[in-house]
C-alpha positions in Angstrom: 9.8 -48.6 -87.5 12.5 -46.9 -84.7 13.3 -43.4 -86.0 16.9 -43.3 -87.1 18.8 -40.6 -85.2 21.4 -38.5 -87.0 24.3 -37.8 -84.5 27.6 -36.0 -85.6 30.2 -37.7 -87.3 33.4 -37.1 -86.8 35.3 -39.8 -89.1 35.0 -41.0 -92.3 34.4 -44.5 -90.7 31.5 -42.8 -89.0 30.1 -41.2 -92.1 30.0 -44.6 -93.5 28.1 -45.8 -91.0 25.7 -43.1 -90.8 25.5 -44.0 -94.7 24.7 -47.4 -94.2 22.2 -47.2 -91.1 20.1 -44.3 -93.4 20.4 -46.0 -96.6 18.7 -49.1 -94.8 16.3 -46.9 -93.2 15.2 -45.5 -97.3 15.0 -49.6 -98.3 12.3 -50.2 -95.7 10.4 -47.2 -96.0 10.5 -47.8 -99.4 9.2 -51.4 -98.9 6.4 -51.2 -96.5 5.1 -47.8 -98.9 1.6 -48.4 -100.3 1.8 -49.9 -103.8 0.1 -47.0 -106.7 -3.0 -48.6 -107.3 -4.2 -47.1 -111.0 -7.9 -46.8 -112.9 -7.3 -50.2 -114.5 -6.2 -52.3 -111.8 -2.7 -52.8 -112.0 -0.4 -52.4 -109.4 2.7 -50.5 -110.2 5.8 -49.4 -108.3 6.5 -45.4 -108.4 8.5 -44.9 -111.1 12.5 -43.0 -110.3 12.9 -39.7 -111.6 15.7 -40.0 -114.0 16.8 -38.3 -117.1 18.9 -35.4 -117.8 18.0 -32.7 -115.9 17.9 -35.0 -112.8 21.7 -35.7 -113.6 22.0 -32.2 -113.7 20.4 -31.1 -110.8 22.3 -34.0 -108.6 25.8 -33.1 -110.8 25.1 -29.5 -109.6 24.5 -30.3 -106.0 27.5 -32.4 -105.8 29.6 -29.6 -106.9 28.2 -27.2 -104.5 28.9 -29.3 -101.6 32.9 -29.8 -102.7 32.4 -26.1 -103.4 31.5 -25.7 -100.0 34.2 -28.6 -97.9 36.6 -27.0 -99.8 36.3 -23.5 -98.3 35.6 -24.5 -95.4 39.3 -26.3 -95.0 40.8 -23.4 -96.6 39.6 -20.8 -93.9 39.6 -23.3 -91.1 43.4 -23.6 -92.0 44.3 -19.8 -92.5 42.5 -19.1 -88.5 44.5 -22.1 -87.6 47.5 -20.3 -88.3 46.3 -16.6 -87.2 43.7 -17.2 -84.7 44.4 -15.6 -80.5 41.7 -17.4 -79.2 41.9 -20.8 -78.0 37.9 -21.4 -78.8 38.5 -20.1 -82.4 41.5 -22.3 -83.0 39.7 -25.4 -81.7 36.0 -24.6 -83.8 38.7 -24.1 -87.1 39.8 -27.4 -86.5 36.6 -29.0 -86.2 35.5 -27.1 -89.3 38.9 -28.8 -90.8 38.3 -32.2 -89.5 34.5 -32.4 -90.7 34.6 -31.2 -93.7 37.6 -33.2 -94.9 35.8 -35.9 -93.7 32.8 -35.1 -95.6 34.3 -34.7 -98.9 35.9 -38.1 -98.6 32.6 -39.6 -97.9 31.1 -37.9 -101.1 34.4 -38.5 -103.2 33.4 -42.6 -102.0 29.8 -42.3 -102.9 29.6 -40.3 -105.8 31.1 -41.9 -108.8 28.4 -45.1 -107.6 25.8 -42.3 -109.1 27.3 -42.0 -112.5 28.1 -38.5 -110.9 31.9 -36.8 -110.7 33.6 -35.0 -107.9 35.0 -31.7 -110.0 38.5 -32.5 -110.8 40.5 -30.0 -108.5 43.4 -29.8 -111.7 41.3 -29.7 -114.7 39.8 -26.0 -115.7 40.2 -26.9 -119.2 36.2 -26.7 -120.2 35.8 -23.0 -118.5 36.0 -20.2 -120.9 38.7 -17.9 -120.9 36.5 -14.9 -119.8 34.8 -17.2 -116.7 38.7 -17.7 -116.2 40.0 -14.7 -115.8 37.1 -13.3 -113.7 37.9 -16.5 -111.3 41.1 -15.2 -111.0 40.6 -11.7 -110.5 38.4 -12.1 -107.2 40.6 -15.1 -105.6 42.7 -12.5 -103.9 45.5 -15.0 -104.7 44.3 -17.7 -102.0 41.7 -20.2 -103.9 42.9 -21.1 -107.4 40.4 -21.0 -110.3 39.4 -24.5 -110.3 37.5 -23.8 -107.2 35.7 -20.9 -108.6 34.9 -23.3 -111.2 33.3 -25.6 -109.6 31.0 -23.7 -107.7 29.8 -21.8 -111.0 29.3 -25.3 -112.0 27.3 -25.9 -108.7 24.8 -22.6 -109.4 24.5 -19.1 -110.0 23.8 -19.1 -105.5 26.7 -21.5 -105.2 29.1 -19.2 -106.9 27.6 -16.2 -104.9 28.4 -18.0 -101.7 32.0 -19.2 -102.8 32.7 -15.5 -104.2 31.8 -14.6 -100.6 33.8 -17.1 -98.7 36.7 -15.5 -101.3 35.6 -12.2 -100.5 36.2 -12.7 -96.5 39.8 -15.0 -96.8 41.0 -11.9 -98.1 39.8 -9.9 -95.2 41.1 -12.3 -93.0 44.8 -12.1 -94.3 44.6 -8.9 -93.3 43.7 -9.6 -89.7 45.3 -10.6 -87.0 44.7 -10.9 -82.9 40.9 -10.2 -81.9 40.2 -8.6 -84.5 40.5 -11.8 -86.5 38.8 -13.9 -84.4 35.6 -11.4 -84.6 35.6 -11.6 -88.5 36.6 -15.2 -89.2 33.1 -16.1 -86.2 31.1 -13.8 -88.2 31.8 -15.2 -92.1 31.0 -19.0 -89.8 27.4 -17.6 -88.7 26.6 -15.8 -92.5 28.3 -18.5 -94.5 26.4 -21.5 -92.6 23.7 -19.7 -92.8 23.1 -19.0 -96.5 24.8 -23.0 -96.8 21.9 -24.1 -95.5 19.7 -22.1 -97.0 21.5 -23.0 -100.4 20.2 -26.9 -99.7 17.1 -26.6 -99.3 16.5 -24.9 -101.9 18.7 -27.1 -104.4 16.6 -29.9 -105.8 17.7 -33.4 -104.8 15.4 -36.3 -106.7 18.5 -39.3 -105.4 17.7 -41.1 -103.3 21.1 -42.7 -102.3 22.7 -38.7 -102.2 19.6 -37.7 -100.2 21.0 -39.9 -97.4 24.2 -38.4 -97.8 22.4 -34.6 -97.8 20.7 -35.8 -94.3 24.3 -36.1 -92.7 25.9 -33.1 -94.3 23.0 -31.0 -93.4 23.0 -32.2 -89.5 26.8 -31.0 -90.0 26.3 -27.6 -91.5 23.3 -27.1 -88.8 25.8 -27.9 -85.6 28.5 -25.8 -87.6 26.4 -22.9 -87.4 25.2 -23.8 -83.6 28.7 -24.1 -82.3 29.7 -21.0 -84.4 26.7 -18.8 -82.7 27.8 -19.5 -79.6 31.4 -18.4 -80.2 31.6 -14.5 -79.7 36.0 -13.4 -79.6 
């Protein structure tokens, strides 16, 4: 079978594509597989992992990744606005462009999963206490509900959102070079611990797994392009 190559997308229309050519790609190798032979005889299929904490696990991934788009188009708009260099302008607006991109191709595929995209209004099932600490380290630039959902997505996931909080404060504080040097460095650490964030998240859809392939060629050229920026 010819090896399916991940290129960047940088549409929706082209995430749905990429969607479609890996998702036929899983059929096949999923067809030509070797049946489970067992002691008896019988030939049997491998049986999905389902249940619960699957659900969970897939809920919780889901939520990191909005976590994460929505972040990402939060600071790519604030260097937008505040950004001297030309180079930093243009990689904010990729990082705008992508991930908006992303999350609409997740907000399609995810409620085919039984699955939610968090609600970006409702903060209603987080206790007063998570609540207030939400508030208290937004630095009045991403609401609650976006805390929220990446407490939702994992203890790591919050870590890294409290982070990304942590460093749009900064940056409101910046302006000119010095800006552009603190908005490249949060890229190159954020990406970094991103990725290291997926692999380590536990993933037993198959149908999201396809989705995880794109997103994670995404986050990789994120932190290329990022690397190679130096204001």
């Amino acid at each position: 079978m010819t090896p399916t190559l991940i290129t960047h997308p940088t549409s929706v229309r082209q995430w749905q594509s990429l969607v479609r050519t890996l998702a036929r790609a899983a059929f096949l190798a999923q067809t030509i597989a070797l049946p489970v032979i067992h002691a008896q005889g019988a030939t049997m299929a491998p049986a999905p992992m389902s249940g619960h904490a699957s659900a969970d696990a897939s809920q919780r991934l889901v939520n990191f990744v909005t976590s994460v788009n929505r972040d990402e188009i939060e600071m790519g708009k604030l260097a937008l606005s505040k950004a001297a260099s030309a180079d930093v302008r243009a990689y904010a607006q990729h990082m705008i462009d992508d991930h908006t991109n992303a999350q609409a191709a997740w907000a399609e595929r995810v409620p085919t999963w039984s699955l939610t995209i968090p609600d970006s209004a409702k903060t209603a099932a987080v206790p007063a206490k998570a609540q207030a600490g939400a508030a208290a380290m937004s630095n009045g630039i991403s609401e609650v509900r976006d805390t929220t959902t990446a407490l939702r997505g994992g203890s790591t996931a919050a870590a890294i959102h409290s982070a990304n909080l942590a460093a749009l404060g900064q940056l409101k504080g910046l302006s000119g070079a010095a800006f552009d040097r603190a908005y490249m460095t949060a890229q190159q650490t954020g990406h970094k611990a991103v990725l290291r964030e997926l692999t380590a998240q536990p993933n037993n859809n198959s149908d999201m797994q396809t989705l995880m392939t794109i997103f994670r060629a995404t986050v990789e050229k994120h932190q290329s392009e990022a690397l190679k920026i130096q204001p």
